[in-house]
C-alpha positions as a Python dict, from the first residue, in 0.01 Angstrom:
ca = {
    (1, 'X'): (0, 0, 0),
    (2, 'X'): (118, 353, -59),
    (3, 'X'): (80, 602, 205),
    (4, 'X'): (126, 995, 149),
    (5, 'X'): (290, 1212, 429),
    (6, 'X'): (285, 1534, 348),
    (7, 'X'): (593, 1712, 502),
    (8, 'X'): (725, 2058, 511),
    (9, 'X'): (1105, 2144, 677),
    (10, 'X'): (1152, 1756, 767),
    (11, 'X'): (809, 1754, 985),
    (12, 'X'): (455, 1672, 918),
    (13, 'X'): (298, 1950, 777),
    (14, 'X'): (63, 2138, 963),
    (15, 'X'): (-193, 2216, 722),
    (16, 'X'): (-218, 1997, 427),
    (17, 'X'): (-382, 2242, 235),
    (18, 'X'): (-103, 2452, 157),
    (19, 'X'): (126, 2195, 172),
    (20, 'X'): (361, 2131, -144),
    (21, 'X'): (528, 1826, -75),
    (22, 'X'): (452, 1488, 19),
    (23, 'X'): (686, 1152, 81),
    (24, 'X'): (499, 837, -82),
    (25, 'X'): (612, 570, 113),
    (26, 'X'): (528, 204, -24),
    (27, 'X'): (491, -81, 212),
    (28, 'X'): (467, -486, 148),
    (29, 'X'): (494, -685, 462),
    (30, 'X'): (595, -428, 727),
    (31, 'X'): (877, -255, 517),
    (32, 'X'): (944, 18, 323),
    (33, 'X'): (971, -88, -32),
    (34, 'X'): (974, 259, -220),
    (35, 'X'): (982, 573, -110),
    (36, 'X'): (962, 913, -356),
    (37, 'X'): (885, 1271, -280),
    (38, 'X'): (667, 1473, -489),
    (39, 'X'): (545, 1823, -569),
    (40, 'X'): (196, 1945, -484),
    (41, 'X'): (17, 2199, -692),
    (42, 'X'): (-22, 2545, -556),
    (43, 'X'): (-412, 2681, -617),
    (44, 'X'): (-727, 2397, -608),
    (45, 'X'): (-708, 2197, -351),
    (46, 'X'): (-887, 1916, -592),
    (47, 'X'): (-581, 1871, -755),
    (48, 'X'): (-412, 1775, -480),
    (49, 'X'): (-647, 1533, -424),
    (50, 'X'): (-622, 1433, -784),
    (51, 'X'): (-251, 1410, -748),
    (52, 'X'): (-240, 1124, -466),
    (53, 'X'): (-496, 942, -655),
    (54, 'X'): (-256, 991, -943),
    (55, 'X'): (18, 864, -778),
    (56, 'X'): (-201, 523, -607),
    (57, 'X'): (-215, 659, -243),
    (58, 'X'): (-432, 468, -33),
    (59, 'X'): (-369, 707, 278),
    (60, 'X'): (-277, 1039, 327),
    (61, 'X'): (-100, 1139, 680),
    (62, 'X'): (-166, 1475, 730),
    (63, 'X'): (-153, 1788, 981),
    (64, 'X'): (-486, 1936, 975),
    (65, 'X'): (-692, 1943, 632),
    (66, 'X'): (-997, 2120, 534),
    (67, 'X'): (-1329, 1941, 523),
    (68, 'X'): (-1373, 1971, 145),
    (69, 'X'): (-1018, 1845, 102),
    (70, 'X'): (-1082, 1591, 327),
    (71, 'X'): (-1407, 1511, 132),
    (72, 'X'): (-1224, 1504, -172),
    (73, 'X'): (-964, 1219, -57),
    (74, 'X'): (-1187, 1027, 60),
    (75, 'X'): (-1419, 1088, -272),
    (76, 'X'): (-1134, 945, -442),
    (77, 'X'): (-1093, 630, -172),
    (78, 'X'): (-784, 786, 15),
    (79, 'X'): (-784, 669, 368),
    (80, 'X'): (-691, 1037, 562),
    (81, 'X'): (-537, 1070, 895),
    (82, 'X'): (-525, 1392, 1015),
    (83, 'X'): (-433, 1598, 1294),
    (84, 'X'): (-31, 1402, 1322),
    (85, 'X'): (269, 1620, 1385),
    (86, 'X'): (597, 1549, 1434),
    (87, 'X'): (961, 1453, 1243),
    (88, 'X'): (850, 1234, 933),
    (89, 'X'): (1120, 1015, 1010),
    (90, 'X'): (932, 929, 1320),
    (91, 'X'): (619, 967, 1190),
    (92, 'X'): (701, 717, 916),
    (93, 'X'): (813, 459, 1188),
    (94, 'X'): (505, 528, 1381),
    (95, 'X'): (306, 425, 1057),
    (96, 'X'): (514, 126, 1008),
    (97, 'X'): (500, 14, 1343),
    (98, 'X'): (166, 52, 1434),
    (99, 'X'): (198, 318, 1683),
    (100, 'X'): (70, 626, 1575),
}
């Protein structure tokens, strides 16, 4: 499965609308098996939601997100998780391990 984190300085951003990066990280069987970063689009938020359905996200990791944004993922079957800060290194653990 490919999950989205969308990141900003090395941290979880804190608003995912105005956030232009994410870190795709693919998972089979507990581990990282791919991981790529990718731009955002500035302006609609719809195309960002286009974009991780684009790319094959399944979840998105977020700071806080909109509730037409967040309406949009989902539209397009993109588990969200919102509200998560921190490092994305440890964030990415967290999601690996289980623990967030």
């Amino acid at each position: 499965m490919k999950t989205a984190f969308a990141f900003w300085d090395n941290r979880i951003a804190p608003v995912f609308d105005i956030a232009r990066r994410i870190c795709v990280v693919e998972i089979e069987s507990g581990k990282i098996i791919a991981e790529t970063e990718h731009a955002l689009a500035d302006g609609l938020p719809a195309l960002k939601a286009l974009r991780l359905a684009e790319l094959g996200v399944g979840a998105l990791v977020c700071g806080a997100i909109s509730k037409p944004l967040h309406a949009m993922a989902a539209a397009y079957g993109i588990e969200v998780i919102p509200f998560i800060a921190g490092d994305l290194r440890e964030v990415i653990q967290a999601w690996l391990s289980g623990t967030m």
